[in-house]
C-alpha positions as CSV (number, residue, x, y, z in Angstrom):
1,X,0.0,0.0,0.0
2,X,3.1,2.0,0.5
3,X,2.4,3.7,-3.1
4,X,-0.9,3.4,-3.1
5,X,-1.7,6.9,-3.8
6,X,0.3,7.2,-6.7
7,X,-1.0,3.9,-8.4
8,X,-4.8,5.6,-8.1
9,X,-3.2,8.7,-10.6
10,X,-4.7,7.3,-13.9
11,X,-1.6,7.9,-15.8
12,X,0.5,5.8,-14.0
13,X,-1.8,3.1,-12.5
14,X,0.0,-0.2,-11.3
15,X,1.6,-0.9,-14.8
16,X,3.5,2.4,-14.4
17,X,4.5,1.7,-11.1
18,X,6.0,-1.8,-11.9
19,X,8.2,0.3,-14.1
20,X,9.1,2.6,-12.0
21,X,10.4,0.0,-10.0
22,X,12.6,-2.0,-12.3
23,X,14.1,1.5,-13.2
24,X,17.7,2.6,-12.6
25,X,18.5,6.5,-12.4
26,X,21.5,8.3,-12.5
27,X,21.7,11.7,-10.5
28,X,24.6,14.0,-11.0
29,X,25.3,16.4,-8.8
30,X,23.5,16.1,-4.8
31,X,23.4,20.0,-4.3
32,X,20.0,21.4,-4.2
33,X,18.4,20.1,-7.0
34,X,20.2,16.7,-7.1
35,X,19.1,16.0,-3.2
36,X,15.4,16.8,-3.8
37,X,15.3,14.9,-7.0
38,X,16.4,12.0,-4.9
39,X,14.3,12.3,-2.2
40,X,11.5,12.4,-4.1
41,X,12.2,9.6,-6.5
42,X,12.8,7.3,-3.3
43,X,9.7,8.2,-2.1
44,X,8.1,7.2,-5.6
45,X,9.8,3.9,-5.4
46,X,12.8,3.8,-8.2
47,X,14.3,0.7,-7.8
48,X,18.0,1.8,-8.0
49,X,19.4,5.4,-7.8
50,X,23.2,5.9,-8.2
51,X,24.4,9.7,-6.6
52,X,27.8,11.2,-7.8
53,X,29.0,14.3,-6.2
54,X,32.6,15.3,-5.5
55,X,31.4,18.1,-3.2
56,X,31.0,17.7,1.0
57,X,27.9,19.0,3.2
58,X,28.6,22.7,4.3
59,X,26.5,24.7,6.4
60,X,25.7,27.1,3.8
61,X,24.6,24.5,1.9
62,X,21.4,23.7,4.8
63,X,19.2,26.8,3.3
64,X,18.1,25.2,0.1
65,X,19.7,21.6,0.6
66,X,16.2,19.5,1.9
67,X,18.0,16.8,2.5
68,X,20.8,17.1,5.0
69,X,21.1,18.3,8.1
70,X,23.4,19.9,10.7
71,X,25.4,16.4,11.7
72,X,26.2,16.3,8.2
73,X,27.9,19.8,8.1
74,X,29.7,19.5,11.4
75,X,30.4,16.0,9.8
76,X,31.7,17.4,6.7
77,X,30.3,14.2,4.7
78,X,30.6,14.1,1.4
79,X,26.9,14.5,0.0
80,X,26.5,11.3,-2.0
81,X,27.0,9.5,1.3
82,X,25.1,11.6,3.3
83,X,21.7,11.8,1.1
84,X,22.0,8.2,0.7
85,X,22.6,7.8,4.4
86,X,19.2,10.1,4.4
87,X,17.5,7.7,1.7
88,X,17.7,4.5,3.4
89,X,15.7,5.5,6.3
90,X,13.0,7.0,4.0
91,X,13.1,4.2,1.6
92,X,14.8,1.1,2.2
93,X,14.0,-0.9,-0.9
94,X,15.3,1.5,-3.2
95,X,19.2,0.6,-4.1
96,X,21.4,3.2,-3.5
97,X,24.6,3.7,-4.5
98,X,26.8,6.5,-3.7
99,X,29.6,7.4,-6.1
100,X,31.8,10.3,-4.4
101,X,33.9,11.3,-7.2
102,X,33.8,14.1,-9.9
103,X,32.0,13.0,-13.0
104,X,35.1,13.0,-15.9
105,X,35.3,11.5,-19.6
106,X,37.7,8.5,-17.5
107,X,34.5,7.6,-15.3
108,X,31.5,8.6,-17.2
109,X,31.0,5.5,-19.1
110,X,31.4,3.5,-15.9
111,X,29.3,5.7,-13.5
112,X,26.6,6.5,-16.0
113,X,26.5,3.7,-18.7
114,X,23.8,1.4,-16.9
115,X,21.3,4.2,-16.8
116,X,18.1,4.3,-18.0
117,X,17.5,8.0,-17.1
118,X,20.4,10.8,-15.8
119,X,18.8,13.7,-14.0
120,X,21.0,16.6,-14.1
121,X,21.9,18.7,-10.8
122,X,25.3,19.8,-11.7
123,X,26.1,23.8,-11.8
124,X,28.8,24.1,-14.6
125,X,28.7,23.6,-18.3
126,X,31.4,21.2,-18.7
127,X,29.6,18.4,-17.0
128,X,26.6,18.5,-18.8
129,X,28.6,18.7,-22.5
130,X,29.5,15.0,-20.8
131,X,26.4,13.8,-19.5
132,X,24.8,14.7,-23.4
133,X,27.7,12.6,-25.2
134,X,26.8,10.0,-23.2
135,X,23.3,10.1,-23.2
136,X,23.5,10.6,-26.8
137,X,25.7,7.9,-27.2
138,X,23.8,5.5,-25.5
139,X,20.5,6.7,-26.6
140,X,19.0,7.9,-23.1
141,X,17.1,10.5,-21.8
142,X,18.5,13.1,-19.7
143,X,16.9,16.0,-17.7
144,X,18.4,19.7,-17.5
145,X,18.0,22.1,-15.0
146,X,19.1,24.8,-13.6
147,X,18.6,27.5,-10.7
148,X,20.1,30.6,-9.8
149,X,18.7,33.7,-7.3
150,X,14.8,33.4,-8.0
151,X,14.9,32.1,-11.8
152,X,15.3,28.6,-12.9
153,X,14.8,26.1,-15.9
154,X,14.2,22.8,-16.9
155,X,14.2,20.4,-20.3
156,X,13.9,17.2,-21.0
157,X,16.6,15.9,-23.6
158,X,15.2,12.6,-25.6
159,X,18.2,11.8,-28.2
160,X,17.1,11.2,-31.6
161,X,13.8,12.8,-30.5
162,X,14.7,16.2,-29.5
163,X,17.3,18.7,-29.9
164,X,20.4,17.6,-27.8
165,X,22.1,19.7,-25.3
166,X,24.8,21.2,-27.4
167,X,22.0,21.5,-30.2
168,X,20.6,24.4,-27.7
169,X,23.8,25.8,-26.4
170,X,26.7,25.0,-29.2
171,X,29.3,26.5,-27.1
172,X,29.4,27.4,-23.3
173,X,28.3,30.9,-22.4
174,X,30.8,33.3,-22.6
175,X,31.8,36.1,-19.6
176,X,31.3,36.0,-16.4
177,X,27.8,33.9,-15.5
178,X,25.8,34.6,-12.0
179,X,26.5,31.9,-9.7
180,X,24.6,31.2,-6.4
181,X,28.0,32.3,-4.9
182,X,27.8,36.0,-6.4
183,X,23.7,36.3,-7.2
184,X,22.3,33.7,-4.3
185,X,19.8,31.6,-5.0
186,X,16.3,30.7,-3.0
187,X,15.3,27.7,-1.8
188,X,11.5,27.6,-3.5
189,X,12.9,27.9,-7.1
190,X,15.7,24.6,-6.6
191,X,12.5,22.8,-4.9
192,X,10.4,23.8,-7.7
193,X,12.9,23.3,-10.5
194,X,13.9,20.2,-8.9
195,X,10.0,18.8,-8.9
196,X,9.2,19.4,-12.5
197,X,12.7,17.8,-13.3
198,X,11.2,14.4,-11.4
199,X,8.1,14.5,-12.9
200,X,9.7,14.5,-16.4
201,X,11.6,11.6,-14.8
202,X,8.7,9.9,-13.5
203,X,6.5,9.9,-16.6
204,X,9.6,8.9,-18.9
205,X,10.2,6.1,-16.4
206,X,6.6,4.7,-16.6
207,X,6.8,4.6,-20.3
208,X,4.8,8.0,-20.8
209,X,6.4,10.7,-23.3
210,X,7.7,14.5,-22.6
211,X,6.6,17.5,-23.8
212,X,9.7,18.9,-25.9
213,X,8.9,22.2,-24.2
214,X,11.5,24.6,-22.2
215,X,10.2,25.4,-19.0
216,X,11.4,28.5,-17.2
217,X,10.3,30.2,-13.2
218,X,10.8,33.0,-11.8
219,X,9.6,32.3,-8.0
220,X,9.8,35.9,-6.9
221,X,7.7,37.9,-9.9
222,X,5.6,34.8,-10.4
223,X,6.2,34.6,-13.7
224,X,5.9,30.7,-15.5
225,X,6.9,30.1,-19.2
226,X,6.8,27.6,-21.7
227,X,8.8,27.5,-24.8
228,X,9.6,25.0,-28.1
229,X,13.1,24.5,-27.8
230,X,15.6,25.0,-31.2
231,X,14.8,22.4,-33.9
232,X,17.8,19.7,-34.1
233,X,20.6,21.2,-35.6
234,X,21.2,19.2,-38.3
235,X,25.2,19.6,-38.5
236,X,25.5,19.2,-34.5
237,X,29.1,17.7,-33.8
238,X,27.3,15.5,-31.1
239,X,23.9,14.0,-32.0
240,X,24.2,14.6,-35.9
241,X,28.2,14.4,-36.2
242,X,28.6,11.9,-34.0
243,X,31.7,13.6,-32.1
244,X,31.9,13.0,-28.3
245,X,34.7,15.3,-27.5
246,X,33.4,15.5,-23.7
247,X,33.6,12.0,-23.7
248,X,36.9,11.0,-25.2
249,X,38.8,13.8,-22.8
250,X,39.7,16.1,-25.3
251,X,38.1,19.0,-23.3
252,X,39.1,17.5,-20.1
253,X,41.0,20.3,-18.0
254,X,42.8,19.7,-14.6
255,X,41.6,22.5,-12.2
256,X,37.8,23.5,-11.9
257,X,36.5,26.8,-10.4
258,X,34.1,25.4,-7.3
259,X,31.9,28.7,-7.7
260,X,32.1,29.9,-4.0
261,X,36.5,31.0,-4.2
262,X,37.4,27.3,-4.0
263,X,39.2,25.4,-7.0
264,X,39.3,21.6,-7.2
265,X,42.3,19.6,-8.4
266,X,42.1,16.4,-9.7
267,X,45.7,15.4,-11.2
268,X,46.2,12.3,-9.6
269,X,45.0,8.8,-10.9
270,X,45.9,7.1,-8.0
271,X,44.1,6.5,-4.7
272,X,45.8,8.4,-1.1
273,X,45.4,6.7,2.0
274,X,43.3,8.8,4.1
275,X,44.6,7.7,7.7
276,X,48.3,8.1,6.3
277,X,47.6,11.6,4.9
278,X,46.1,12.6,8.0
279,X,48.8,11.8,10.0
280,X,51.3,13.7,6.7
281,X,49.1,16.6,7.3
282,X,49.3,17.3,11.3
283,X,52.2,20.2,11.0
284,X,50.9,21.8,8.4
285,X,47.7,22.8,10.1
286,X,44.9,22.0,12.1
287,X,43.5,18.3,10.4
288,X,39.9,16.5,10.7
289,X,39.4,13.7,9.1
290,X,36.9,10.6,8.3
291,X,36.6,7.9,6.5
292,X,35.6,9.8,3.0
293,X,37.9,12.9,2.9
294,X,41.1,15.1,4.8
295,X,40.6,18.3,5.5
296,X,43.9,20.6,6.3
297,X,43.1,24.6,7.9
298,X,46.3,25.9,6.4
299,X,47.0,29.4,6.6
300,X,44.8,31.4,4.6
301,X,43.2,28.4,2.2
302,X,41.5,25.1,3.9
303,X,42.2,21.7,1.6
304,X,40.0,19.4,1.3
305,X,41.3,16.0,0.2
306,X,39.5,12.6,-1.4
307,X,40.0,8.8,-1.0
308,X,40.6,9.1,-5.3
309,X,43.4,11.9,-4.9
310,X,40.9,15.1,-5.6
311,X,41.2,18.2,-3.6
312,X,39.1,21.1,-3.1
313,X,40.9,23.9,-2.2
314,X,39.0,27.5,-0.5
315,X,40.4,30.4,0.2
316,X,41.6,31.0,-3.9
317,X,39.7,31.0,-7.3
318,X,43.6,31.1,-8.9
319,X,44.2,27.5,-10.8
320,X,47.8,27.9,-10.6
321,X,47.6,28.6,-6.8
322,X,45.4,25.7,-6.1
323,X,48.0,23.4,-8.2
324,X,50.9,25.1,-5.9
325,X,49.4,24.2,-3.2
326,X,48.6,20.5,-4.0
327,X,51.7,20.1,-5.0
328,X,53.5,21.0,-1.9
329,X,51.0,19.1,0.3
330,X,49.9,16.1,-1.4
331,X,52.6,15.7,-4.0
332,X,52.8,16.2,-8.0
């Protein structure tokens, strides 16, 4: 009976259920849309929901993240583990697999690949030119959205149905973009965008079909809009070309801005041994640890470092001073 009141919506029924529970979804990114996505596709009863993030719980993060909580900040738990620490409790037939580690052209097949549907909670570009070569690749939907102060947006991306993500945006915006670290962002518009992304999800995954349309909110003025995306572009390098170049690492790049004056590294290929690198750390600066991550209070910048090698460093938005630093503290 647990479902019992979705079953009774006519568009579903039990036959849409029964899908819904054989399904297997893919959420990148655990922030604030990725965390409410996941929450509420546990509650609908998906059968298996895989969460990557790189990123770790911060207090901050509490206003517009649902799903965690204060332990988790004062934790500093990497958010794939804590929403699927959350999850279990709320749902424990649903299969949940955390995956803390950035989303990259050397793990995407692996960590997306058995998908039937990717739900997009990411904030970069980058990422999502990788999540449509390999949704395009392999022929499965994938959800966009996107939230910044009051304003957000949403589209569902069916390959050979729709226009494709780089159809829509052939290169990535140029200049300096708002972030919720310069512009802030509301809770109500990443709980609204979030929603309408997992209803797309759940009438895709019950074998219903998505309106191609592009969906916008503004939360403050009130203002809702709907409209028909680009056309497929007919000579786009990735569903009409064929070229992945997200995929096959030729735009791969080292060094990633965080958006809040942090840059993360990820140079190594190698795992670190947390306990060791704890220990490494202590005269450099005040160390916590656990059993997902390092984190070093240096000076004037606070590194945060990985079981898989990455680092997140704060205190700089400077590439070349976050590779300094790993350098001298991790190794090259």
């Amino acid at each position: 009976m647990r479902y019992s009141r979705q079953v009774r919506f006519a568009p579903l029924g039990e036959a849409g259920q029964a899908r819904i529970r054989e399904a297997s979804v893919a959420i990148v990114g655990c922030g604030a849309l990725g965390s409410a996505q996941a929450e509420i596709l546990a509650r609908a009863g998906v059968g298996q929901l895989r969460l990557i993030d790189r990123d770790y719980v911060e207090l901050s993060n509490l206003q517009r993240q649902f799903l965690y909580d204060e332990s988790d900040a004062r934790e500093a738990l990497p958010k794939a583990a804590a929403a699927a620490r959350h999850l279990a409790r709320i749902n424990r037939d649903v299969q949940i697999e955390p995956a803390i580690a950035d989303l990259t052209a050397a793990n995407a097949v692996d960590l997306l690949g058995d998908a039937g549907l990717i739900l997009d909670g990411t904030d970069n570009f980058d990422t999502r030119y990788l999540i449509n070569d390999v949704a395009v690749k392999r022929s499965v939907a994938w959800i966009y959205g996107a939230a910044v102060g009051s304003y957000g947006l949403k589209f569902a991306i069916v390959p050979g149905q729709t226009a494709c993500f780089r159809c829509i945006y052939p290169d990535p915006p140029e200049g300096a973009q708002p972030t919720c670290e310069t512009t802030g962002v509301l809770g109500p518009v990443t709980a609204t965008i979030a929603a309408l992304q997992s209803a797309d999800a759940l009438k895709i995954l019950s074998g219903g079909s998505v309106t191609a349309r592009i969906t916008t909110v503004d939360v403050w003025t009130g203002e809702i809009r709907q409209i028909d995306p680009p056309r497929r572009d007919p000579e786009c390098p990735c569903c009409a070309r064929r070229q992945f170049s997200y995929l096959d690492g030729s735009r791969r790049v080292s060094a990633s801005l965080c958006g809040r004056n942090a840059v993360q590294v990820h140079e190594r290929d190698r795992p670190v041994d947390l306990v060791s690198l704890a220990a490494q750390l202590q005269p450099a600066g005040e160390v916590r640890s656990n059993e997902y991550a390092v984190r070093v209070m240096l000076e004037s910048y606070e590194m945060t470092i990985f079981a898989d090698g990455r680092a997140i460093i704060k205190g700089t938005d400077d590439l070349s001073v976050a590779r300094s630093l790993y350098a001298r503290y991790i190794g090259s």
